[in-house]
HTML snippet that shows the backbone in 3Dmol.js (N, CA, C, O; Angstrom):
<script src="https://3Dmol.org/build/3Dmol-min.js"></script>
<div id="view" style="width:600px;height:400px;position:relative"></div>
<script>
const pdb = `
ATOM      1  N   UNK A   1     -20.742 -28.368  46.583  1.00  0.00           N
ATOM      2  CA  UNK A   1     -21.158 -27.135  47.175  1.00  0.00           C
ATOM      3  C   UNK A   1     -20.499 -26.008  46.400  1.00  0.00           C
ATOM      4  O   UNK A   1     -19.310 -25.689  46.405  1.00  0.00           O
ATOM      5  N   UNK A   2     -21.470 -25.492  45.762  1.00  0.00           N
ATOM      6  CA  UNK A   2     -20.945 -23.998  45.372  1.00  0.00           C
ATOM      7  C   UNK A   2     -20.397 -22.804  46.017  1.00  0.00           C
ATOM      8  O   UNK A   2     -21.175 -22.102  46.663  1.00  0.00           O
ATOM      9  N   UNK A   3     -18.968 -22.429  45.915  1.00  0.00           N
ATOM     10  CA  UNK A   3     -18.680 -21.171  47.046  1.00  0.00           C
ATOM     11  C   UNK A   3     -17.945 -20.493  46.177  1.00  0.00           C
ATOM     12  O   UNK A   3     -16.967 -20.999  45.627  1.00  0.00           O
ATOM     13  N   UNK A   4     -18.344 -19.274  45.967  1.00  0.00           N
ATOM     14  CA  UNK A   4     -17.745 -17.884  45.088  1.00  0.00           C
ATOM     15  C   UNK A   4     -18.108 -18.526  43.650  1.00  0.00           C
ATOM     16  O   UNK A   4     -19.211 -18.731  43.143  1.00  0.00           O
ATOM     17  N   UNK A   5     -16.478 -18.835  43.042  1.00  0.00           N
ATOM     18  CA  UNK A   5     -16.658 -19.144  41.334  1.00  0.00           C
ATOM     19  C   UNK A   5     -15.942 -20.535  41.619  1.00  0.00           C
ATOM     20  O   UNK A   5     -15.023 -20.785  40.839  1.00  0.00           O
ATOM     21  N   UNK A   6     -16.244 -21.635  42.760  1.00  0.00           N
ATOM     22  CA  UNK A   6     -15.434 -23.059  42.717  1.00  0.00           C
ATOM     23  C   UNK A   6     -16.445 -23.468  42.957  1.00  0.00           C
ATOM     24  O   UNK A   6     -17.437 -22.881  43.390  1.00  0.00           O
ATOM     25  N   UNK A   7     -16.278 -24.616  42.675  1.00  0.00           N
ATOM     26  CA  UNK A   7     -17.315 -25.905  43.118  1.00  0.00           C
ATOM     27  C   UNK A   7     -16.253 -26.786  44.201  1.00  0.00           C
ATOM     28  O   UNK A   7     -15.035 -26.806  44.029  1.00  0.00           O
ATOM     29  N   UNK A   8     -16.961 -27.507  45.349  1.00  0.00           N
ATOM     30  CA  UNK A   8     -16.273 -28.253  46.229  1.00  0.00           C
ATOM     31  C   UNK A   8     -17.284 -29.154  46.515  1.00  0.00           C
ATOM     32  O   UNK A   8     -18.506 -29.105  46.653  1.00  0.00           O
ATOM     33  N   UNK A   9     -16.230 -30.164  46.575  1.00  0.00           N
ATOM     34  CA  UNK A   9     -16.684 -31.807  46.832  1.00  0.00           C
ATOM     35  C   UNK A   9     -17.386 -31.604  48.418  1.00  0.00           C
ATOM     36  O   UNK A   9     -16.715 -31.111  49.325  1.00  0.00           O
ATOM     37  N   UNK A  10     -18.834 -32.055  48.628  1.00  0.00           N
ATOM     38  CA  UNK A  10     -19.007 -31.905  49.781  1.00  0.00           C
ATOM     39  C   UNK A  10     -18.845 -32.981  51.103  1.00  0.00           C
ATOM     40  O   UNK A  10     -19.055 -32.942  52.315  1.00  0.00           O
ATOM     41  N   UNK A  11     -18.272 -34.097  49.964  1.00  0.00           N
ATOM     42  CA  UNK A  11     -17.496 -35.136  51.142  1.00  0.00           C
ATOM     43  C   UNK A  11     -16.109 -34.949  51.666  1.00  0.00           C
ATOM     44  O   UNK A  11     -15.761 -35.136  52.832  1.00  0.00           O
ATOM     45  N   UNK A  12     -15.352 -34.555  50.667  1.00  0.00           N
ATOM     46  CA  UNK A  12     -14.160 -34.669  51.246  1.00  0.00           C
ATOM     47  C   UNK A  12     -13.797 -32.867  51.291  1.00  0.00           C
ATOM     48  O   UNK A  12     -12.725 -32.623  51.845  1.00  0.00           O
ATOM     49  N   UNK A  13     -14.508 -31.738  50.818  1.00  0.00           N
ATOM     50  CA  UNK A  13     -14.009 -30.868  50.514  1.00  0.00           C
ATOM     51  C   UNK A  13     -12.920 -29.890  49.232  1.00  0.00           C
ATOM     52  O   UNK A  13     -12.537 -28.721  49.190  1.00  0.00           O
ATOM     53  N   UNK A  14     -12.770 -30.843  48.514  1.00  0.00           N
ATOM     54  CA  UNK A  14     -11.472 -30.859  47.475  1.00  0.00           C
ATOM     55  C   UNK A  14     -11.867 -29.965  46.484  1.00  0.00           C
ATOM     56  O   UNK A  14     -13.039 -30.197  46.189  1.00  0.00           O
ATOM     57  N   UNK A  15     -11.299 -28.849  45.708  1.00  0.00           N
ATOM     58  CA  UNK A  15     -12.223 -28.311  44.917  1.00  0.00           C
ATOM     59  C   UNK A  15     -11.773 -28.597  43.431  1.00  0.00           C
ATOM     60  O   UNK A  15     -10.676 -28.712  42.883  1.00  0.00           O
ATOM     61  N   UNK A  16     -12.878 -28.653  43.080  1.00  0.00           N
ATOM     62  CA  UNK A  16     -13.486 -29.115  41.463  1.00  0.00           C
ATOM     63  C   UNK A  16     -12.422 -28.593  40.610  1.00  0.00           C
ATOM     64  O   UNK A  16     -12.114 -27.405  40.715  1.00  0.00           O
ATOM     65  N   UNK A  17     -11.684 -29.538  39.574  1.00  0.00           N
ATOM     66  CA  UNK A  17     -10.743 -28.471  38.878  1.00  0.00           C
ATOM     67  C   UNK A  17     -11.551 -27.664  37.448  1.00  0.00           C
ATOM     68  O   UNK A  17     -12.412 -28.284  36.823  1.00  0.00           O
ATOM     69  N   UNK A  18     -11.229 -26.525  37.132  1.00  0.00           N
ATOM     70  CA  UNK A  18     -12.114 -26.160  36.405  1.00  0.00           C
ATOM     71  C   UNK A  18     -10.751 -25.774  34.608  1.00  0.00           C
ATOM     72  O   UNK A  18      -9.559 -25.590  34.853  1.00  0.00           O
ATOM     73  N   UNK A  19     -11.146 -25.742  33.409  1.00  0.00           N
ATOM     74  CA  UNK A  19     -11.079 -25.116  32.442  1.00  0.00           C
ATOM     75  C   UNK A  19     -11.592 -24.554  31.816  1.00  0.00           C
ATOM     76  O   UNK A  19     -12.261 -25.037  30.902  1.00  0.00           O
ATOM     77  N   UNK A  20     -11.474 -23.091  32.091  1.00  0.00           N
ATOM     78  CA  UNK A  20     -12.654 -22.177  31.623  1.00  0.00           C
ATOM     79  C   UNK A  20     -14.249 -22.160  32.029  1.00  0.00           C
ATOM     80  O   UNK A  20     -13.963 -21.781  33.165  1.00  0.00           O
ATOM     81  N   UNK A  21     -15.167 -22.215  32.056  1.00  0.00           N
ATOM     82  CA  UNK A  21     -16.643 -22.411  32.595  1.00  0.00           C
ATOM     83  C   UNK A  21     -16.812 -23.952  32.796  1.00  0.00           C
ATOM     84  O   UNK A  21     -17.709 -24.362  33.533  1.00  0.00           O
ATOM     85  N   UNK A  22     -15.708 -25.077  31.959  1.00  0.00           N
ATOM     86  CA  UNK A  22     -15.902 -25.965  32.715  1.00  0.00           C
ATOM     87  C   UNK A  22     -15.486 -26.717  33.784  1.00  0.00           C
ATOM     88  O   UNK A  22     -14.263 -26.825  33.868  1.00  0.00           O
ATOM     89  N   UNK A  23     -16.190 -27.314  34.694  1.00  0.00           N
ATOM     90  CA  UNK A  23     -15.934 -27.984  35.556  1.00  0.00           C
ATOM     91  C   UNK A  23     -15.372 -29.293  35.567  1.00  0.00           C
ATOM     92  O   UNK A  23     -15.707 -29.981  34.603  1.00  0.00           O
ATOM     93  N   UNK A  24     -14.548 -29.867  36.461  1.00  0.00           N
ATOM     94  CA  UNK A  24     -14.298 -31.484  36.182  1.00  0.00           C
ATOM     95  C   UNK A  24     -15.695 -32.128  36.490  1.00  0.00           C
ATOM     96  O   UNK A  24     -16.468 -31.776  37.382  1.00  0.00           O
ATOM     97  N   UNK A  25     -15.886 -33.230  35.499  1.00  0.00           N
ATOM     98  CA  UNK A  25     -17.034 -34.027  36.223  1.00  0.00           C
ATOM     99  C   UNK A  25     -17.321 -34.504  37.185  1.00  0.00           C
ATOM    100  O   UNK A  25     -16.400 -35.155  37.678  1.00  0.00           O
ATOM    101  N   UNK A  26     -18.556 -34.496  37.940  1.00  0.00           N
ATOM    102  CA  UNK A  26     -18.656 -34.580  39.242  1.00  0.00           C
ATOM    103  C   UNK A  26     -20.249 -35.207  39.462  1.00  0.00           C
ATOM    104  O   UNK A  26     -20.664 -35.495  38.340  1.00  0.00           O
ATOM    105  N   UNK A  27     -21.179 -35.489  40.400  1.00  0.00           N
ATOM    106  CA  UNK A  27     -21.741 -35.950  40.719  1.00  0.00           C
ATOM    107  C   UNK A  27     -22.545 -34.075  41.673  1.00  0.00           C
ATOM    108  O   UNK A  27     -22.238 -33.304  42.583  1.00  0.00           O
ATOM    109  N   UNK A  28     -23.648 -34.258  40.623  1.00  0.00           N
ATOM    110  CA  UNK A  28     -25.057 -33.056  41.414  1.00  0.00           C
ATOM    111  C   UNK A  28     -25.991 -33.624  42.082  1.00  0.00           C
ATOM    112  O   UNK A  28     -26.382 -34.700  41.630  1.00  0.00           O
ATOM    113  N   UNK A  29     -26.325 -33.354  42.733  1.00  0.00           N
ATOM    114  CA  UNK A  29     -27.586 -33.560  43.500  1.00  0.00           C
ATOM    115  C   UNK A  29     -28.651 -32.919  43.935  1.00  0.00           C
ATOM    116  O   UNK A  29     -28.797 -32.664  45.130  1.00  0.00           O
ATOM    117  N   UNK A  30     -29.479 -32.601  43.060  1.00  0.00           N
ATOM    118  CA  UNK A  30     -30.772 -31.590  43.972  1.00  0.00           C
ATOM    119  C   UNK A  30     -31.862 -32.835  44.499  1.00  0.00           C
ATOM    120  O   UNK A  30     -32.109 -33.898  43.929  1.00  0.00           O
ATOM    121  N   UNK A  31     -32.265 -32.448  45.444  1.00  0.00           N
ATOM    122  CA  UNK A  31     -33.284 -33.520  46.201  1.00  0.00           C
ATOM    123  C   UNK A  31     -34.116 -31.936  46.955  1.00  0.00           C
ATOM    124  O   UNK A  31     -33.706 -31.008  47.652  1.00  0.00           O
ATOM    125  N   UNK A  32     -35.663 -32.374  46.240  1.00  0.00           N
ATOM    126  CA  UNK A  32     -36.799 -31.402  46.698  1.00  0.00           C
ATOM    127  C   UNK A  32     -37.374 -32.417  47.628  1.00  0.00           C
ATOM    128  O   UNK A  32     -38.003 -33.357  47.142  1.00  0.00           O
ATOM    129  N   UNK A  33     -37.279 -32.356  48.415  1.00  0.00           N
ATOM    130  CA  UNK A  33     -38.029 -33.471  49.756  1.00  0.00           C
ATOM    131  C   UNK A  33     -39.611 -33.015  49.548  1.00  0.00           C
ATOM    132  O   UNK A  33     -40.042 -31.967  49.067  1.00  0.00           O
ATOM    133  N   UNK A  34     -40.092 -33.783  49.902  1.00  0.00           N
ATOM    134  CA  UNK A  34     -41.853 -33.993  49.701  1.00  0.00           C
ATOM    135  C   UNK A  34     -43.018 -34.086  50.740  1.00  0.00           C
ATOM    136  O   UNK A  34     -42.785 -34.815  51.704  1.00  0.00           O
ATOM    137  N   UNK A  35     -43.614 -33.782  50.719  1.00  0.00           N
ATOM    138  CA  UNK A  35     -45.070 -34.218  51.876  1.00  0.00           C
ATOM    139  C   UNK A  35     -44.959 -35.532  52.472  1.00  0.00           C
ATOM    140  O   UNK A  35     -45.199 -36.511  51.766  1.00  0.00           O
ATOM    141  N   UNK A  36     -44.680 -35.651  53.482  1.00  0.00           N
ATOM    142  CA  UNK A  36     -45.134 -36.538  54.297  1.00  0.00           C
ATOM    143  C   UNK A  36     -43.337 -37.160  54.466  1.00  0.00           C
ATOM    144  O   UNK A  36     -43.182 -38.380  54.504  1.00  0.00           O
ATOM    145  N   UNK A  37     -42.213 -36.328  54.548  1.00  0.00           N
ATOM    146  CA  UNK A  37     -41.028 -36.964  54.579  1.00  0.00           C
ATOM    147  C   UNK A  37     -40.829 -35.829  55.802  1.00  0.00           C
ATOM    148  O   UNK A  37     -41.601 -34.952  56.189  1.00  0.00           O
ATOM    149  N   UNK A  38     -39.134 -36.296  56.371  1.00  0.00           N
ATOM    150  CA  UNK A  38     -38.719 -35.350  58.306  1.00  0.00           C
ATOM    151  C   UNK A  38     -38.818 -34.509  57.295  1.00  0.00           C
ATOM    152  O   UNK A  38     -39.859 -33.898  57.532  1.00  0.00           O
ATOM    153  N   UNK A  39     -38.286 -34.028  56.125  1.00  0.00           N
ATOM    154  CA  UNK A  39     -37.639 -32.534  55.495  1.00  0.00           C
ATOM    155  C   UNK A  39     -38.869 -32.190  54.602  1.00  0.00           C
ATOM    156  O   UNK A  39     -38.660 -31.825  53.445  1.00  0.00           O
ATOM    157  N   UNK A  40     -40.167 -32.290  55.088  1.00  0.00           N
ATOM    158  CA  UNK A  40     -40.920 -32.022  54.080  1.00  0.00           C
ATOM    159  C   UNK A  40     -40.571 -30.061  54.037  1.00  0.00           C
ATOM    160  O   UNK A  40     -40.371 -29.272  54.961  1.00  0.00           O
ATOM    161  N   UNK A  41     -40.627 -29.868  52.590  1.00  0.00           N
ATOM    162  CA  UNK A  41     -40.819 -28.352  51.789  1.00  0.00           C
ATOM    163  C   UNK A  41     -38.582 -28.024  51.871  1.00  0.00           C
ATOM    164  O   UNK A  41     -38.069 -26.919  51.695  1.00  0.00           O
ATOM    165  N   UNK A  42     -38.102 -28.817  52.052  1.00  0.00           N
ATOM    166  CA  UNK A  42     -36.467 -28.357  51.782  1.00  0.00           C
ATOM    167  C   UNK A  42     -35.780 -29.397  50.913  1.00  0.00           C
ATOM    168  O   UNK A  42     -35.895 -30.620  50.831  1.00  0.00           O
ATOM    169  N   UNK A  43     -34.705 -28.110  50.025  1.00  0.00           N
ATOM    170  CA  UNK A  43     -34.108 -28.912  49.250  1.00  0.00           C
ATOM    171  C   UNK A  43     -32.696 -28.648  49.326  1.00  0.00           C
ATOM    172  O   UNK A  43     -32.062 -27.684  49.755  1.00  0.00           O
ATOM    173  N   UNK A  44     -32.354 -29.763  48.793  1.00  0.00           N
ATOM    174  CA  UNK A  44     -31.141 -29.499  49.232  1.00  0.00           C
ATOM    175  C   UNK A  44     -30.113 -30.233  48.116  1.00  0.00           C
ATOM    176  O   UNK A  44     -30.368 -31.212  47.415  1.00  0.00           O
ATOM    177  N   UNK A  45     -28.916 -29.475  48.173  1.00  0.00           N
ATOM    178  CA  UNK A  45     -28.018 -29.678  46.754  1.00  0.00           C
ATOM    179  C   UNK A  45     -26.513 -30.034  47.316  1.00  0.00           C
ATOM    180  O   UNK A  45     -26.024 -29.422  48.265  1.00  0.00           O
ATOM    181  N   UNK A  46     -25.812 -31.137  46.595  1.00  0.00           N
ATOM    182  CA  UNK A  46     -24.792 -31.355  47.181  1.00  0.00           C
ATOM    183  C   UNK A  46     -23.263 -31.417  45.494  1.00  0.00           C
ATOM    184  O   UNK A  46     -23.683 -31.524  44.341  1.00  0.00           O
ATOM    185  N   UNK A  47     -22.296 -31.361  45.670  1.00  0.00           N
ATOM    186  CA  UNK A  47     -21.640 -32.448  44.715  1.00  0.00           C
ATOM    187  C   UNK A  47     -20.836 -33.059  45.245  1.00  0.00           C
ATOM    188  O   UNK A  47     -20.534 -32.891  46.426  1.00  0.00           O
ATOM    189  N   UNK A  48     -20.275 -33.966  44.420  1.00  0.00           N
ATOM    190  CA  UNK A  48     -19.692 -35.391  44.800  1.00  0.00           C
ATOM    191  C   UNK A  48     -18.683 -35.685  43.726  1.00  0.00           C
ATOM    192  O   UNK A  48     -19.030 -36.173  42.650  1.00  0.00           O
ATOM    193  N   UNK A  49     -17.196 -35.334  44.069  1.00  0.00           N
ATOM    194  CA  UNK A  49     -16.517 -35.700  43.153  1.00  0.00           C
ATOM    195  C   UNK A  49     -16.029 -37.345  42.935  1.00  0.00           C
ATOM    196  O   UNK A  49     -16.425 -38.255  43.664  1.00  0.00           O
ATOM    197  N   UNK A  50     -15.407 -37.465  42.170  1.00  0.00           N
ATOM    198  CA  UNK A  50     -15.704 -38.958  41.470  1.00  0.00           C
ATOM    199  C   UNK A  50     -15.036 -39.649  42.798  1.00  0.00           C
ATOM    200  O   UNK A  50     -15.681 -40.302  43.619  1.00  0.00           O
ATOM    201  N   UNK A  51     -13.392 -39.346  42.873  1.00  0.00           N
ATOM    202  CA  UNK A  51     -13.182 -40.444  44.443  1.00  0.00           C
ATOM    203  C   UNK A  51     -14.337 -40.606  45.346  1.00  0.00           C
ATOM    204  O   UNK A  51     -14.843 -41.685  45.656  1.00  0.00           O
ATOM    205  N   UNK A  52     -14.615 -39.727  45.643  1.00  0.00           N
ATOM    206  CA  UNK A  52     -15.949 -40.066  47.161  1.00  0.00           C
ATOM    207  C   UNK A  52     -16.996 -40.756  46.543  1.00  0.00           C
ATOM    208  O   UNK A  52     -17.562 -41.727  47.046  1.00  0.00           O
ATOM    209  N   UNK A  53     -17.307 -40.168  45.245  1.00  0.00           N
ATOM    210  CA  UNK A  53     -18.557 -41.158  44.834  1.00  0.00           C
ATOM    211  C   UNK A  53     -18.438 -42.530  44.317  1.00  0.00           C
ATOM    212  O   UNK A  53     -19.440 -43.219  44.124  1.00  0.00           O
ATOM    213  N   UNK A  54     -16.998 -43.035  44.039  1.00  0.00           N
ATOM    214  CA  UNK A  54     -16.466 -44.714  43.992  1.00  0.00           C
ATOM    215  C   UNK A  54     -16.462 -45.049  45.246  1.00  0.00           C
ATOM    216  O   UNK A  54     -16.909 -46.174  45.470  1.00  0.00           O
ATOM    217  N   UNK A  55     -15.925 -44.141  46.586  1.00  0.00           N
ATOM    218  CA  UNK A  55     -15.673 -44.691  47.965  1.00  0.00           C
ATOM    219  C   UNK A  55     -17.295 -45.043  48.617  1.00  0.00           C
ATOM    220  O   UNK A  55     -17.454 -45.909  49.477  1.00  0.00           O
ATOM    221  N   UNK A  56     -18.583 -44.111  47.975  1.00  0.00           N
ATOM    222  CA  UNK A  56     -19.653 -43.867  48.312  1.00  0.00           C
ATOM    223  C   UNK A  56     -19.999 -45.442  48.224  1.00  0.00           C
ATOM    224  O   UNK A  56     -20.011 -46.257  49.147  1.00  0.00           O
ATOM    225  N   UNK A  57     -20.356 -45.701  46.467  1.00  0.00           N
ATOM    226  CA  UNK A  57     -20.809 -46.750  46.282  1.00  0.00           C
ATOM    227  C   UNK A  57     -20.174 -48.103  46.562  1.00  0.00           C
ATOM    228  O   UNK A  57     -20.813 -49.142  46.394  1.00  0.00           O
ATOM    229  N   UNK A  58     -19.030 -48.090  46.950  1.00  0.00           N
ATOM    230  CA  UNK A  58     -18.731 -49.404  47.548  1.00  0.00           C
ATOM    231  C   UNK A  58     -19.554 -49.668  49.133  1.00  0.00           C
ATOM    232  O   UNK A  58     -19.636 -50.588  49.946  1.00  0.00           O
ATOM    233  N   UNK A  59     -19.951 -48.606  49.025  1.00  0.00           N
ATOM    234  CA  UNK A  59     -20.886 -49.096  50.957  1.00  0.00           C
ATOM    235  C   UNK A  59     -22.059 -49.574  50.729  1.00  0.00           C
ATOM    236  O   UNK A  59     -22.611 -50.248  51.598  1.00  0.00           O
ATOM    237  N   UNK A  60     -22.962 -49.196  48.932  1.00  0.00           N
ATOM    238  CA  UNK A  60     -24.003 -49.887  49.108  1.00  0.00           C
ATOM    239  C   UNK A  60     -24.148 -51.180  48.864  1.00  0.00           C
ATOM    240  O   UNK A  60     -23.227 -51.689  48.225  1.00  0.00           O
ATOM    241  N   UNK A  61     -25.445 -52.192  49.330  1.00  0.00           N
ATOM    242  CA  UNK A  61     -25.910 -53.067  49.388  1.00  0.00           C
ATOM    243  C   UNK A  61     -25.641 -53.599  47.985  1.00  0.00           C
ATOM    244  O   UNK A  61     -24.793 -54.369  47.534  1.00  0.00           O
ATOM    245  N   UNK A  62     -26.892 -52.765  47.329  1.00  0.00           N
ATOM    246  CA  UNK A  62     -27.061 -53.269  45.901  1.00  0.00           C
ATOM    247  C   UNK A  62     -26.198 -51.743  45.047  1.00  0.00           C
ATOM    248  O   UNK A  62     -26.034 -50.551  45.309  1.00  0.00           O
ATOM    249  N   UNK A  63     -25.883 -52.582  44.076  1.00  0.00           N
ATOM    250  CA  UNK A  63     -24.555 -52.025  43.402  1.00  0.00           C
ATOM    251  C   UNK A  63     -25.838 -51.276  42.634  1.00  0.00           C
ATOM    252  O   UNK A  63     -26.981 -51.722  42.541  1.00  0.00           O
ATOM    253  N   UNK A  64     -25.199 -49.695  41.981  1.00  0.00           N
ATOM    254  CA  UNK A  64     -26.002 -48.786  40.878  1.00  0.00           C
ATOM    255  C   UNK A  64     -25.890 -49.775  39.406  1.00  0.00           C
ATOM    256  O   UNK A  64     -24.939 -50.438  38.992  1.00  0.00           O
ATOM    257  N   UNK A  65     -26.868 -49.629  38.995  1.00  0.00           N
ATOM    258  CA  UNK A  65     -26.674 -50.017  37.280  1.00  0.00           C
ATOM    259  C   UNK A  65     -25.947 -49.229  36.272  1.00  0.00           C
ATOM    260  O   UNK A  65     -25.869 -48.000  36.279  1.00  0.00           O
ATOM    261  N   UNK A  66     -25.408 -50.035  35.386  1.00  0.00           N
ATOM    262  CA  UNK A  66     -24.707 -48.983  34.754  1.00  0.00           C
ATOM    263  C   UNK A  66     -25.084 -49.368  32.987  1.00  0.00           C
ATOM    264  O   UNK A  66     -25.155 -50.486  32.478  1.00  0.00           O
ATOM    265  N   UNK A  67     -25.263 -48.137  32.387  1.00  0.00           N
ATOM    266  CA  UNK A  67     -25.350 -48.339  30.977  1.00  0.00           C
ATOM    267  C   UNK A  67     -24.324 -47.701  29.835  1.00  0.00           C
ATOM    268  O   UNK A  67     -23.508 -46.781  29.886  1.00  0.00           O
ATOM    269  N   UNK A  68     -24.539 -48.174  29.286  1.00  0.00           N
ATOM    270  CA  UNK A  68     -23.642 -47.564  27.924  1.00  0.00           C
ATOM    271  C   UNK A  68     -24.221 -46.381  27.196  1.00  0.00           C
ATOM    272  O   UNK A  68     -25.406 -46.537  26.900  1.00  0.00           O
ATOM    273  N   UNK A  69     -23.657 -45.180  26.816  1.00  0.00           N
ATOM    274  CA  UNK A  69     -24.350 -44.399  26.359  1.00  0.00           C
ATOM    275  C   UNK A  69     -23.444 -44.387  24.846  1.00  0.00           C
ATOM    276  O   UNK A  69     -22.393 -45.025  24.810  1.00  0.00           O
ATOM    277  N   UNK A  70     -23.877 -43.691  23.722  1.00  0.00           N
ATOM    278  CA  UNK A  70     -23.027 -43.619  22.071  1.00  0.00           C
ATOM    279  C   UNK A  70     -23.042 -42.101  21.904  1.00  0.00           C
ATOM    280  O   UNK A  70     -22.589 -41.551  20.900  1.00  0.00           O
ATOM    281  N   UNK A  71     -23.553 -41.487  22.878  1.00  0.00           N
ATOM    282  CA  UNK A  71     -23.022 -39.782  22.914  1.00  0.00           C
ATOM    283  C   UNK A  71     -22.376 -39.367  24.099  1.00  0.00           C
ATOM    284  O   UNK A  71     -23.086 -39.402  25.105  1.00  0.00           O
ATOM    285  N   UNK A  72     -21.149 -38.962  24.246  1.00  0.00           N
ATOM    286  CA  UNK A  72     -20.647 -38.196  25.231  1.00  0.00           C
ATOM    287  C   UNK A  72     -20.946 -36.616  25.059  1.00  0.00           C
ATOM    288  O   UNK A  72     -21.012 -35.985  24.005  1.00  0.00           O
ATOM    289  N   UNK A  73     -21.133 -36.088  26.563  1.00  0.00           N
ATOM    290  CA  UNK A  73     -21.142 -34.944  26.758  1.00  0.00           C
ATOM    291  C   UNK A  73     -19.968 -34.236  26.782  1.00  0.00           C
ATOM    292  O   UNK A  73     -19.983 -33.023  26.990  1.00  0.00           O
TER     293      UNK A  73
END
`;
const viewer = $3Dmol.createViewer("view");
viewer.addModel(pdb, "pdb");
viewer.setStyle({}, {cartoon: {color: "spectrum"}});
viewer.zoomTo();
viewer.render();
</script>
């Protein structure tokens, strides 16, 4: 969640550490909900810093895939 010039984790609240315009890496989320869903026409944006999003994915079922990339951002 964006508030003023911080970014905050919207699970736990914690805010994003930043150096200069950048941010620590974190987890975005825009989700435009669609026709025929409860939230049809709203969107909605969250972030997710890395603890909550390791604590996240240990609750799911099926584990995320993961790949190798040969360029870092």
């Amino acid at each position: 969640m964006k508030k003023n010039d911080q970014i905050l984790c919207n699970c736990c609240g914690k805010e994003l550490s930043r150096q200069g315009s950048r941010y620590e890496d974190h987890l975005h989320i825009v989700k435009s909900w669609g026709y025929l869903s409860a939230q049809d026409g709203i969107v909605e944006e969250m972030d997710i810093c890395p603890d909550c999003l390791e604590k996240w994915k240990r609750t799911f079922v099926i584990a995320s895939e993961k790949h190798s990339q040969t360029e870092l951002l």
